[in-house]
PDB file of N, H, CA, C and O in Angstrom:
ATOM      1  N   UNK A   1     -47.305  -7.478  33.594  1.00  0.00           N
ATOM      2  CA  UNK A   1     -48.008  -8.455  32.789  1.00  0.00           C
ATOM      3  C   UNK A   1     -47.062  -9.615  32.512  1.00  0.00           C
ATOM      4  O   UNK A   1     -45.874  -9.305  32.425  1.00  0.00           O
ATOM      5  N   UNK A   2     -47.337 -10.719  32.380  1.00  0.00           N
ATOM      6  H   UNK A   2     -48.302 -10.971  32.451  1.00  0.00           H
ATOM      7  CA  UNK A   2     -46.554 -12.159  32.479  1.00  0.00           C
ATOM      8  C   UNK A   2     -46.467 -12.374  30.484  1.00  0.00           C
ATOM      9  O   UNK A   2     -47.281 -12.090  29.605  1.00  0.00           O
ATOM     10  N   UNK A   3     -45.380 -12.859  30.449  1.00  0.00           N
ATOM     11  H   UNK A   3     -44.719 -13.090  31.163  1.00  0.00           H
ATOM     12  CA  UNK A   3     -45.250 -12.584  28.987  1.00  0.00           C
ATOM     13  C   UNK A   3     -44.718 -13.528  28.615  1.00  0.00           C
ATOM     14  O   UNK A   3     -43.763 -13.551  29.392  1.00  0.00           O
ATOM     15  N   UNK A   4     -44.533 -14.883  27.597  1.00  0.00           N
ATOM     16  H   UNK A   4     -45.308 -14.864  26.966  1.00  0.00           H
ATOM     17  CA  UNK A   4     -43.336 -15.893  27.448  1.00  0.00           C
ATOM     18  C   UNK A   4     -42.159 -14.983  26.496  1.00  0.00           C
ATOM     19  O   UNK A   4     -41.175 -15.674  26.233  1.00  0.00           O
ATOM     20  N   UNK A   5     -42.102 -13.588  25.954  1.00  0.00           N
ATOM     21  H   UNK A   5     -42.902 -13.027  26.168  1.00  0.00           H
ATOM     22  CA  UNK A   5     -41.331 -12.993  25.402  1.00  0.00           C
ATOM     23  C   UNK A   5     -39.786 -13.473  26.083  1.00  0.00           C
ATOM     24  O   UNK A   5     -39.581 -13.669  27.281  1.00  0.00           O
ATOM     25  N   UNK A   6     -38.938 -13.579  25.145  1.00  0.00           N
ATOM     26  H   UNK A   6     -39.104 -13.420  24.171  1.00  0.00           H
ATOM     27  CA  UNK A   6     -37.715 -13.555  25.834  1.00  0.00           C
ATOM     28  C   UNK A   6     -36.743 -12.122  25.035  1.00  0.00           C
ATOM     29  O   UNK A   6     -35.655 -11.616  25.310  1.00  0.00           O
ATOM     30  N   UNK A   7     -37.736 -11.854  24.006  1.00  0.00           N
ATOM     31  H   UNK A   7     -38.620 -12.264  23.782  1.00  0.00           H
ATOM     32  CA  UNK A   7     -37.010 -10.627  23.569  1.00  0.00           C
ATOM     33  C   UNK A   7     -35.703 -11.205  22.037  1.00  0.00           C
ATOM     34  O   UNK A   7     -34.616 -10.745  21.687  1.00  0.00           O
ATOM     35  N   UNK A   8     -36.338 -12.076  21.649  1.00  0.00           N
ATOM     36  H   UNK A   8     -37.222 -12.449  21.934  1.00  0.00           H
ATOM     37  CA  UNK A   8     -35.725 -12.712  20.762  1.00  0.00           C
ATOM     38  C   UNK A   8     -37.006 -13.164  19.464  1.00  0.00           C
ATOM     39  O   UNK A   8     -37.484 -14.249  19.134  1.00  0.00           O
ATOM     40  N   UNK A   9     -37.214 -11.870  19.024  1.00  0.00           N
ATOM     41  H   UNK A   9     -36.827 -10.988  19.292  1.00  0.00           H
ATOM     42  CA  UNK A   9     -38.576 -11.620  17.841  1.00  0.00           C
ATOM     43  C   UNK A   9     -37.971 -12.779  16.822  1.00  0.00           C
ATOM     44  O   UNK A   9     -36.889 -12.401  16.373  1.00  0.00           O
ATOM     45  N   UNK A  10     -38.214 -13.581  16.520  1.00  0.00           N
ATOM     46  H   UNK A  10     -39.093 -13.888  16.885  1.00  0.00           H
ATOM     47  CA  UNK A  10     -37.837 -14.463  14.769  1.00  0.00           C
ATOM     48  C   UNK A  10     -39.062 -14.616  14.366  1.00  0.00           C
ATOM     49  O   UNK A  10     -39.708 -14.757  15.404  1.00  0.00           O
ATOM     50  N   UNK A  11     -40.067 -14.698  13.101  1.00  0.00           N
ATOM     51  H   UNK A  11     -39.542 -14.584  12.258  1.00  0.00           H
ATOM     52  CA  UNK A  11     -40.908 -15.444  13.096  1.00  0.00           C
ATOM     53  C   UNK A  11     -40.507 -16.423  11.400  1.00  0.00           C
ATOM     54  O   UNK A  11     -40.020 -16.260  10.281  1.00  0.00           O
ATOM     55  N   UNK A  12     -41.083 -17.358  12.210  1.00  0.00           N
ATOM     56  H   UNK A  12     -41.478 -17.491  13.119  1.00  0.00           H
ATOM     57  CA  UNK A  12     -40.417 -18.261  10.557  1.00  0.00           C
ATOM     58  C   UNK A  12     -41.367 -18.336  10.002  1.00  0.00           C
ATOM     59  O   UNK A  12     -42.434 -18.679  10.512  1.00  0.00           O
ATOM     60  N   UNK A  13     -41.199 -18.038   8.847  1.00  0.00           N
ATOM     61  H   UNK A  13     -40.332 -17.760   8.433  1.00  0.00           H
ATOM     62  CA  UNK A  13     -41.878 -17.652   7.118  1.00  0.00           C
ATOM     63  C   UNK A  13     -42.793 -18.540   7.154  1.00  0.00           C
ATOM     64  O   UNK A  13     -43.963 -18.180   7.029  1.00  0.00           O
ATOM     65  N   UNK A  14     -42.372 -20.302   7.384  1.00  0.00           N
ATOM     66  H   UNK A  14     -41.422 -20.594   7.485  1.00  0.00           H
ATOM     67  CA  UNK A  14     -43.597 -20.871   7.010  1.00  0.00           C
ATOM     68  C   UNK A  14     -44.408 -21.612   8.309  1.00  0.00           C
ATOM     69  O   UNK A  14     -45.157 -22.533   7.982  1.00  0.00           O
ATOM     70  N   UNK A  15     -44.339 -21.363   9.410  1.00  0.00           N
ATOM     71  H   UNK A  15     -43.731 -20.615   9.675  1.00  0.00           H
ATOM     72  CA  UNK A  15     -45.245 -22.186  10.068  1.00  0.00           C
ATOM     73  C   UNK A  15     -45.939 -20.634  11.219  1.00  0.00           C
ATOM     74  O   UNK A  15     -46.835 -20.725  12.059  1.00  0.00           O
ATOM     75  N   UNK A  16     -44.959 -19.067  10.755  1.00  0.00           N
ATOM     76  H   UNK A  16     -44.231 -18.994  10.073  1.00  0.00           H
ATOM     77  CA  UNK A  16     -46.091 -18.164  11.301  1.00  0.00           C
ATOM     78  C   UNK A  16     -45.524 -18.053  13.109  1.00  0.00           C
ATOM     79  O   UNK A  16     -45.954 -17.221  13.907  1.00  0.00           O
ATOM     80  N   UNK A  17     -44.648 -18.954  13.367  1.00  0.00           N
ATOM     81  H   UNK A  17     -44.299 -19.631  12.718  1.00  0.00           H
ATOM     82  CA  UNK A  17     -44.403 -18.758  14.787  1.00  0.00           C
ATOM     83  C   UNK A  17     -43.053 -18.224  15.254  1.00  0.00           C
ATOM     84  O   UNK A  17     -41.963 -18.311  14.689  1.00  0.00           O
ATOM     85  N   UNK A  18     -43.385 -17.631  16.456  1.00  0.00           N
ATOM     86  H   UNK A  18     -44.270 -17.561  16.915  1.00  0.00           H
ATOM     87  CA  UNK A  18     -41.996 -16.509  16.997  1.00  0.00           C
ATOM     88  C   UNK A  18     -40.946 -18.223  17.135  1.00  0.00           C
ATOM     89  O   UNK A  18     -41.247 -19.371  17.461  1.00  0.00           O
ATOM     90  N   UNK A  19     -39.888 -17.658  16.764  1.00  0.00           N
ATOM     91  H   UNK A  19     -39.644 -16.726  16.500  1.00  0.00           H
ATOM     92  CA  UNK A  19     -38.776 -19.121  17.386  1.00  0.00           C
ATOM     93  C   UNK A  19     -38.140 -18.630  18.883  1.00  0.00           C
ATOM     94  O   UNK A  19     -37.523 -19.233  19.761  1.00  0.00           O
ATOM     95  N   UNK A  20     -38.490 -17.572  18.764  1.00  0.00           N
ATOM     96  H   UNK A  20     -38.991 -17.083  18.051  1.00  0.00           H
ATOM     97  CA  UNK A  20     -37.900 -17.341  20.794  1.00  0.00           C
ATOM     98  C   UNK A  20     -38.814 -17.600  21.670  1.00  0.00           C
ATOM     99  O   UNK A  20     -38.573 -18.168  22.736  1.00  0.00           O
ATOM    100  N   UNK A  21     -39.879 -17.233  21.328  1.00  0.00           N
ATOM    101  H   UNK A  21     -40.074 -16.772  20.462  1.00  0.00           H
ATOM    102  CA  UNK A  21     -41.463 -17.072  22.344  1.00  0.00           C
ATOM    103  C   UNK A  21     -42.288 -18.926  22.176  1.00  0.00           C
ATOM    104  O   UNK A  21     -42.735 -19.713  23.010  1.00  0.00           O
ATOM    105  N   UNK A  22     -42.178 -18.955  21.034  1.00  0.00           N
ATOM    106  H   UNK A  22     -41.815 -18.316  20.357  1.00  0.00           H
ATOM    107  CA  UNK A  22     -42.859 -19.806  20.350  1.00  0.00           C
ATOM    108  C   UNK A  22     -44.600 -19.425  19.968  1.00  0.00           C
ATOM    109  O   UNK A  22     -45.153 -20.396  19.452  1.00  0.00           O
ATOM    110  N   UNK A  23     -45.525 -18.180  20.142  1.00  0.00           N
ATOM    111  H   UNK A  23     -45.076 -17.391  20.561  1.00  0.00           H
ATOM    112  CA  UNK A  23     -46.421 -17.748  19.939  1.00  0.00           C
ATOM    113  C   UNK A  23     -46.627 -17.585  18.240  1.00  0.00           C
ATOM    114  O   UNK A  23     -45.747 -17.231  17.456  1.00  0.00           O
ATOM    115  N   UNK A  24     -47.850 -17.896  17.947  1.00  0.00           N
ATOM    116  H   UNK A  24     -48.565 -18.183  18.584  1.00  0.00           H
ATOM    117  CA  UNK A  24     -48.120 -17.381  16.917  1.00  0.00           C
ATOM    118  C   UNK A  24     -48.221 -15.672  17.106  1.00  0.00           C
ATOM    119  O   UNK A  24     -48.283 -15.007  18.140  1.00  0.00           O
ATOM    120  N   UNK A  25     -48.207 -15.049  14.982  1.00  0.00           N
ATOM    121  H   UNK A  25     -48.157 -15.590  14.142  1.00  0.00           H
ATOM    122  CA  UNK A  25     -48.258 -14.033  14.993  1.00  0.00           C
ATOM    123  C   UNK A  25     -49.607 -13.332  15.653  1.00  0.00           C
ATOM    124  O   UNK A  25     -49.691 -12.274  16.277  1.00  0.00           O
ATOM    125  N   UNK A  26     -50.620 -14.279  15.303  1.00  0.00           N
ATOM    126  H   UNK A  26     -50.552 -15.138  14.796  1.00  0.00           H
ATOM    127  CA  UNK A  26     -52.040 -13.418  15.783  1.00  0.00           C
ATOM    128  C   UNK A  26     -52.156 -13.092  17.690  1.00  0.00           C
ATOM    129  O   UNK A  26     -52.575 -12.165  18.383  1.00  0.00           O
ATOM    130  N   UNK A  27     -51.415 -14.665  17.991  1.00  0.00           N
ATOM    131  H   UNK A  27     -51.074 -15.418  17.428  1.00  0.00           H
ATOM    132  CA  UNK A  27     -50.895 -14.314  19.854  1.00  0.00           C
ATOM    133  C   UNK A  27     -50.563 -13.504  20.097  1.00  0.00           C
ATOM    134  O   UNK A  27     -51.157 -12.890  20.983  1.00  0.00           O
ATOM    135  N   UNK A  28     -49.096 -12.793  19.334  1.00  0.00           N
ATOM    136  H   UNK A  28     -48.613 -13.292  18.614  1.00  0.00           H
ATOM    137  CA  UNK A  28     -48.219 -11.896  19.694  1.00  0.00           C
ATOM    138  C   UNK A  28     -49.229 -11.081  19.654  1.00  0.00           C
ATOM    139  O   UNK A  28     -49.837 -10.890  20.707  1.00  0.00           O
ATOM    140  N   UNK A  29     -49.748 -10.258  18.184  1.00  0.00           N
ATOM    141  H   UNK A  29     -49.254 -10.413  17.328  1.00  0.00           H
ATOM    142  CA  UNK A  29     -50.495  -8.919  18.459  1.00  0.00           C
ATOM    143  C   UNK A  29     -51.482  -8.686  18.651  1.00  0.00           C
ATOM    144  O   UNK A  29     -51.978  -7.830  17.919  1.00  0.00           O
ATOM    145  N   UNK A  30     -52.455  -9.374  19.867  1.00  0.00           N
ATOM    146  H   UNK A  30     -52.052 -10.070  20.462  1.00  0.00           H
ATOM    147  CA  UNK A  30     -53.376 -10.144  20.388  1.00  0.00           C
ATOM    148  C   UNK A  30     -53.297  -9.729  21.793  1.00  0.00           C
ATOM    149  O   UNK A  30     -54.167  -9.084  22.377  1.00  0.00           O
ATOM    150  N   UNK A  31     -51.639 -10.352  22.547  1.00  0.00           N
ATOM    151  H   UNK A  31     -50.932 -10.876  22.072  1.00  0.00           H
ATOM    152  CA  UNK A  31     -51.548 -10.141  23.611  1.00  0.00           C
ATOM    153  C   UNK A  31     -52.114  -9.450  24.355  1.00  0.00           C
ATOM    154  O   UNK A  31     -53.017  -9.846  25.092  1.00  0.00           O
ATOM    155  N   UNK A  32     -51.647  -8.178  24.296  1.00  0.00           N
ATOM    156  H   UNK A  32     -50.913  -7.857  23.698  1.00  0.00           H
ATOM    157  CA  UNK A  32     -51.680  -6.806  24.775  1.00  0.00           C
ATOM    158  C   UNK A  32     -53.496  -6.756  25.158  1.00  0.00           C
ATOM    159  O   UNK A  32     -53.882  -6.032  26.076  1.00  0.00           O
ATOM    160  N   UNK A  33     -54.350  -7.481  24.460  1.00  0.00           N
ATOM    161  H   UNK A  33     -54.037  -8.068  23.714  1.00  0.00           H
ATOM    162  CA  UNK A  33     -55.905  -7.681  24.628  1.00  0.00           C
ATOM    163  C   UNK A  33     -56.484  -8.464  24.877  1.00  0.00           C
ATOM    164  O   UNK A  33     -57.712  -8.554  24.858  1.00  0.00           O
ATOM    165  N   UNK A  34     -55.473  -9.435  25.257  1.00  0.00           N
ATOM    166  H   UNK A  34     -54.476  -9.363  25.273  1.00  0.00           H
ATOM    167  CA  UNK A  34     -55.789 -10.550  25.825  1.00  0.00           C
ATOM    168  C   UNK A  34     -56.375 -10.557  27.288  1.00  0.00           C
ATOM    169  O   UNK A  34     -55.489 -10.152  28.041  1.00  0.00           O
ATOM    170  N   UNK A  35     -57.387 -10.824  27.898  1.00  0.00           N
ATOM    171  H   UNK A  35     -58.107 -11.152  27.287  1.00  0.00           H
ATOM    172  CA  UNK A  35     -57.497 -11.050  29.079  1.00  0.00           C
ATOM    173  C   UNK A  35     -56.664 -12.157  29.913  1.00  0.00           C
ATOM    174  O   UNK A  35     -56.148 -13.119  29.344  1.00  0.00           O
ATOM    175  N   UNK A  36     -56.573 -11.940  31.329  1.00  0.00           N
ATOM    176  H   UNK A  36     -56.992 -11.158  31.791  1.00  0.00           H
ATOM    177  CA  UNK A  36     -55.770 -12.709  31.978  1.00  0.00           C
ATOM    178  C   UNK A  36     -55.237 -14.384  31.892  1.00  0.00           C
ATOM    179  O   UNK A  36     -54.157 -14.974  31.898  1.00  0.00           O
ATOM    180  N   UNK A  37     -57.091 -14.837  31.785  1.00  0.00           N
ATOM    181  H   UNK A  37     -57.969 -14.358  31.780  1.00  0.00           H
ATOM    182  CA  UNK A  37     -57.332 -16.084  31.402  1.00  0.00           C
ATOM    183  C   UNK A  37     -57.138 -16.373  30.108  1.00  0.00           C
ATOM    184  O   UNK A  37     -56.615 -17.484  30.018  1.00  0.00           O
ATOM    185  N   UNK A  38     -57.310 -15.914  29.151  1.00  0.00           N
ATOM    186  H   UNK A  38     -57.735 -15.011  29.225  1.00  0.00           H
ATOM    187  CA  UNK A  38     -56.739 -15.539  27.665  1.00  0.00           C
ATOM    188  C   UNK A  38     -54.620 -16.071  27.596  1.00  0.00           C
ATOM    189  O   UNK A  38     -53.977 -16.977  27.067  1.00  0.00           O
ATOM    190  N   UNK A  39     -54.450 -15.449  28.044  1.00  0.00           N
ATOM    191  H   UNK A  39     -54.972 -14.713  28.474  1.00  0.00           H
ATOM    192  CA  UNK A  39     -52.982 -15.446  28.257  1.00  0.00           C
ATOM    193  C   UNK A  39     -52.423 -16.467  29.262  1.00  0.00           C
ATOM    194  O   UNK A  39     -51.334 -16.999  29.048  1.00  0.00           O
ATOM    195  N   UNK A  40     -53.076 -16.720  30.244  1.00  0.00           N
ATOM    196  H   UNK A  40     -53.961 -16.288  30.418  1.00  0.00           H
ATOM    197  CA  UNK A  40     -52.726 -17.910  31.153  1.00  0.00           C
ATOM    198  C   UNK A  40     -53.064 -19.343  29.946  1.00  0.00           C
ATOM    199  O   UNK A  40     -52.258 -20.261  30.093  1.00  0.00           O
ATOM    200  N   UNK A  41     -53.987 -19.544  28.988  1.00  0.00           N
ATOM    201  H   UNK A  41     -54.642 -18.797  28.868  1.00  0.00           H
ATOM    202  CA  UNK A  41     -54.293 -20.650  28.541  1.00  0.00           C
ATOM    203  C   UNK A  41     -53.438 -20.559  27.118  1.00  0.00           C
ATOM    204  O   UNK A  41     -53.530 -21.511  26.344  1.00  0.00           O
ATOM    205  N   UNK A  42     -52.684 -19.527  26.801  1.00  0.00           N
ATOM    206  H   UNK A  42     -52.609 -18.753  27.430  1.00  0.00           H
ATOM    207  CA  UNK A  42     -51.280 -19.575  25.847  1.00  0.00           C
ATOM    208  C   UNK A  42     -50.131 -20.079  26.884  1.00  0.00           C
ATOM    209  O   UNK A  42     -49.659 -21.156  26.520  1.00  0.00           O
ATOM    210  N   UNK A  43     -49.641 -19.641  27.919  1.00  0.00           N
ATOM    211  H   UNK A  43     -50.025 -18.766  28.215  1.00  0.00           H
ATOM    212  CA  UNK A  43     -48.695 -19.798  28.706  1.00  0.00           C
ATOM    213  C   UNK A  43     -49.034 -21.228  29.082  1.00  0.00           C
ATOM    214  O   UNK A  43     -47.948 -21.565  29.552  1.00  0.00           O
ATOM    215  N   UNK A  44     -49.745 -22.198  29.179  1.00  0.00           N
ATOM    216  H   UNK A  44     -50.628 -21.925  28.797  1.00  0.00           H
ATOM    217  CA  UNK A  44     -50.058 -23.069  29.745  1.00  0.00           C
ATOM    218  C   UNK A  44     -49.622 -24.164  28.372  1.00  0.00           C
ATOM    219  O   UNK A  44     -48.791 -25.042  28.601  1.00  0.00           O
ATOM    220  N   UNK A  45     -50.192 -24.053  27.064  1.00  0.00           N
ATOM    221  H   UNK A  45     -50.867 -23.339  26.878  1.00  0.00           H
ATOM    222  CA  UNK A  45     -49.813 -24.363  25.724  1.00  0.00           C
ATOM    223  C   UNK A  45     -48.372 -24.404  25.544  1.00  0.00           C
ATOM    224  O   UNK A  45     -47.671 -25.315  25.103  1.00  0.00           O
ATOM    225  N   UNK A  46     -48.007 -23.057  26.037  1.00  0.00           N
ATOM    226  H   UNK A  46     -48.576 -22.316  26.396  1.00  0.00           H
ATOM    227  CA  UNK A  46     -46.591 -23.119  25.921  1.00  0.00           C
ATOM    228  C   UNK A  46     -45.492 -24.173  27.089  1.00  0.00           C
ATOM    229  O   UNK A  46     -44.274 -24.320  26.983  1.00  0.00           O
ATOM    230  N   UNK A  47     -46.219 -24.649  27.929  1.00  0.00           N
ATOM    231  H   UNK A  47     -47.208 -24.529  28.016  1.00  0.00           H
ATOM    232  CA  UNK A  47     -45.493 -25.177  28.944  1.00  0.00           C
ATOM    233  C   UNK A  47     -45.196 -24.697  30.216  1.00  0.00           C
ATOM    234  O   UNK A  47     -44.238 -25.192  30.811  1.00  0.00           O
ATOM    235  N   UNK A  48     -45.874 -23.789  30.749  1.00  0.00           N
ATOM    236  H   UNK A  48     -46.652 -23.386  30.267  1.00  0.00           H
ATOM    237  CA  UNK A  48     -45.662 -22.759  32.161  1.00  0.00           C
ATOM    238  C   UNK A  48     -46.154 -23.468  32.968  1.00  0.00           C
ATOM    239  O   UNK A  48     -45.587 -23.833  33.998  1.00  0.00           O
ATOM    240  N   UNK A  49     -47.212 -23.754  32.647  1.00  0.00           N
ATOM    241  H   UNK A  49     -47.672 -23.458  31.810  1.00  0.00           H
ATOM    242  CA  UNK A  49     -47.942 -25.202  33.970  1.00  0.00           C
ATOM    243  C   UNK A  49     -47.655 -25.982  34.475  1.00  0.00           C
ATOM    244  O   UNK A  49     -48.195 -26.293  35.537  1.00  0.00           O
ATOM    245  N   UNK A  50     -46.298 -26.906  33.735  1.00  0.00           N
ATOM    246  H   UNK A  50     -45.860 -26.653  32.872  1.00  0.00           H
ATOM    247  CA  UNK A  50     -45.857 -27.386  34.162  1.00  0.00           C
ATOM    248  C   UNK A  50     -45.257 -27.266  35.738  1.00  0.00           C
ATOM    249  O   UNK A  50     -44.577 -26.304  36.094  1.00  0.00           O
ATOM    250  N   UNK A  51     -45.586 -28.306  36.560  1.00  0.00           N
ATOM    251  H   UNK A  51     -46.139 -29.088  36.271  1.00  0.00           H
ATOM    252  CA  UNK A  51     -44.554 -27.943  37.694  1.00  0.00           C
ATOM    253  C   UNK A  51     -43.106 -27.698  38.070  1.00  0.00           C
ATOM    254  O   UNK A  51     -42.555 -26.934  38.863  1.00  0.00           O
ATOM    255  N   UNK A  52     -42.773 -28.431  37.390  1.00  0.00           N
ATOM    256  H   UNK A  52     -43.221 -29.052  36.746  1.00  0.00           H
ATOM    257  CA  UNK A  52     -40.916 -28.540  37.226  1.00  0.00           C
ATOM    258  C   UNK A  52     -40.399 -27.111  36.935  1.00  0.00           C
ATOM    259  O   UNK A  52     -40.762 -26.898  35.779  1.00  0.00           O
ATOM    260  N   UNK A  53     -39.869 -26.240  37.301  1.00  0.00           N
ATOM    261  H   UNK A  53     -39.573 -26.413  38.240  1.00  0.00           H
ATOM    262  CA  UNK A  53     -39.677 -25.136  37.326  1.00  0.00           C
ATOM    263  C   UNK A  53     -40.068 -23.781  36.940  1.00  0.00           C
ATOM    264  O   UNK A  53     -39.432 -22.812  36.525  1.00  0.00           O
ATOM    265  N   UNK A  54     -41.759 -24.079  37.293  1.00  0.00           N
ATOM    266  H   UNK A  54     -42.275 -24.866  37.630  1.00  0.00           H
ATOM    267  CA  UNK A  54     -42.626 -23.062  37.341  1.00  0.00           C
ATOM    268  C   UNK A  54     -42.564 -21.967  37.908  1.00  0.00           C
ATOM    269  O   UNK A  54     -43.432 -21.111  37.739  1.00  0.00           O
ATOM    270  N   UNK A  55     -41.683 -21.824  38.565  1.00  0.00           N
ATOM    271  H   UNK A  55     -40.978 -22.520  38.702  1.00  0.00           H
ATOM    272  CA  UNK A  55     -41.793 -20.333  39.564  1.00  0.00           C
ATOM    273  C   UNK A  55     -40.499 -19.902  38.819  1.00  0.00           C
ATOM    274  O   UNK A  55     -40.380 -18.696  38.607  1.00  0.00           O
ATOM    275  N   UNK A  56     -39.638 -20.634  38.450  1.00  0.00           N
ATOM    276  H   UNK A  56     -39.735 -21.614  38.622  1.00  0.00           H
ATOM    277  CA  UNK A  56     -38.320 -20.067  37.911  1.00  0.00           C
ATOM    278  C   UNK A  56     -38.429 -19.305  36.459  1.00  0.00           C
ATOM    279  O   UNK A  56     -37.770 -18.364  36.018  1.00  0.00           O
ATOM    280  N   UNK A  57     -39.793 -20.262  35.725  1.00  0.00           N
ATOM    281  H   UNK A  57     -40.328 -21.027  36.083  1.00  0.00           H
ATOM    282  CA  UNK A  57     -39.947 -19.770  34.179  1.00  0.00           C
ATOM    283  C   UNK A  57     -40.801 -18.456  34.600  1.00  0.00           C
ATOM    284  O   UNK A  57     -40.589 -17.451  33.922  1.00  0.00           O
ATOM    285  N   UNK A  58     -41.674 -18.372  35.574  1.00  0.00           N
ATOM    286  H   UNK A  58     -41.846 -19.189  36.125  1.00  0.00           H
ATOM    287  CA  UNK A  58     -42.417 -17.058  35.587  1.00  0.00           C
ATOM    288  C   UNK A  58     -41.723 -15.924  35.813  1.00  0.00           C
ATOM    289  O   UNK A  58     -41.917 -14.846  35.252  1.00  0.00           O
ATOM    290  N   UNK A  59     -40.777 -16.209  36.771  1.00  0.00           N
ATOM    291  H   UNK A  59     -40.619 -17.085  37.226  1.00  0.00           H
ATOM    292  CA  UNK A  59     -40.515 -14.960  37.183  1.00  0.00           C
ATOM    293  C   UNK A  59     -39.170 -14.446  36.443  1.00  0.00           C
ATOM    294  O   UNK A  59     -38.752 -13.304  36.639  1.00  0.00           O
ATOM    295  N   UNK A  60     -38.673 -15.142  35.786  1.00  0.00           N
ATOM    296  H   UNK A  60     -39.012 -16.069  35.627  1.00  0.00           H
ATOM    297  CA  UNK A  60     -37.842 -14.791  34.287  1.00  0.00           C
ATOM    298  C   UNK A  60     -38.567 -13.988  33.533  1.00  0.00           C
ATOM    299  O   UNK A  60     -38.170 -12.939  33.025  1.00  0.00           O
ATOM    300  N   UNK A  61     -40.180 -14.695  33.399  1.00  0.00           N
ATOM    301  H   UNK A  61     -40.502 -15.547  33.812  1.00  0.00           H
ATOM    302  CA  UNK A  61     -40.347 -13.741  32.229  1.00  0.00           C
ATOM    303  C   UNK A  61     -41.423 -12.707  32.870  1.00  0.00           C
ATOM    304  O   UNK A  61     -42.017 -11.880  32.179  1.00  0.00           O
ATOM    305  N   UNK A  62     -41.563 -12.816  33.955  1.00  0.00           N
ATOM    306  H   UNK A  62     -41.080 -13.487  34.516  1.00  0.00           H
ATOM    307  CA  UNK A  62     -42.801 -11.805  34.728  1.00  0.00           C
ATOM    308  C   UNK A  62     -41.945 -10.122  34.591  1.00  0.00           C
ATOM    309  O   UNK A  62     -40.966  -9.824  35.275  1.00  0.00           O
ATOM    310  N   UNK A  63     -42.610  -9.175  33.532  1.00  0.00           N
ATOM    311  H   UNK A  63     -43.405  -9.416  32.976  1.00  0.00           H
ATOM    312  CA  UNK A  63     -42.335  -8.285  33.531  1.00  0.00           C
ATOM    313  C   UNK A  63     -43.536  -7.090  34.073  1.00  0.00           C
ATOM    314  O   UNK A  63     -44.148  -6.332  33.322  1.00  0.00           O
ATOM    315  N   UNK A  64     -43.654  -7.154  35.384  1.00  0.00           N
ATOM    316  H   UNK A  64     -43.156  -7.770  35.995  1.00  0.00           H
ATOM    317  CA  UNK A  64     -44.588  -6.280  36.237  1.00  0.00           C
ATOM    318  C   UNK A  64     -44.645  -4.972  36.438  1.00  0.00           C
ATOM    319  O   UNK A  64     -45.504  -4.499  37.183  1.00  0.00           O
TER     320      UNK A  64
END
């Protein structure tokens, strides 16, 4: 499953978001039920779409 986790949990008190991942809390424990397209349109929010080193950010965090 493709994940922006880097394994660096913080979430700050007041704006609710991971500072490693950058996901909100409801994303994070959400994920896991997220459908594909669900999770491709967080990853995309987050900046994965981008072209500029798209294959390099996936497969960093592609844990299959």
């Amino acid at each position: 499953m493709i994940t922006p986790c880097v394994g660096i949990c913080k979430i700050d008190k007041e704006t609710q978001i991971c500072k490693g991942c950058s996901r909100t809390v409801e994303e994070i424990r959400m994920w896991s039920r997220y459908t594909d397209l669900e999770r491709m349109d967080v990853m995309r929010r987050l900046g994965y779409g981008q072209r500029e080193g798209r294959e390099e950010k996936l497969r960093r965090y592609y844990r299959g």
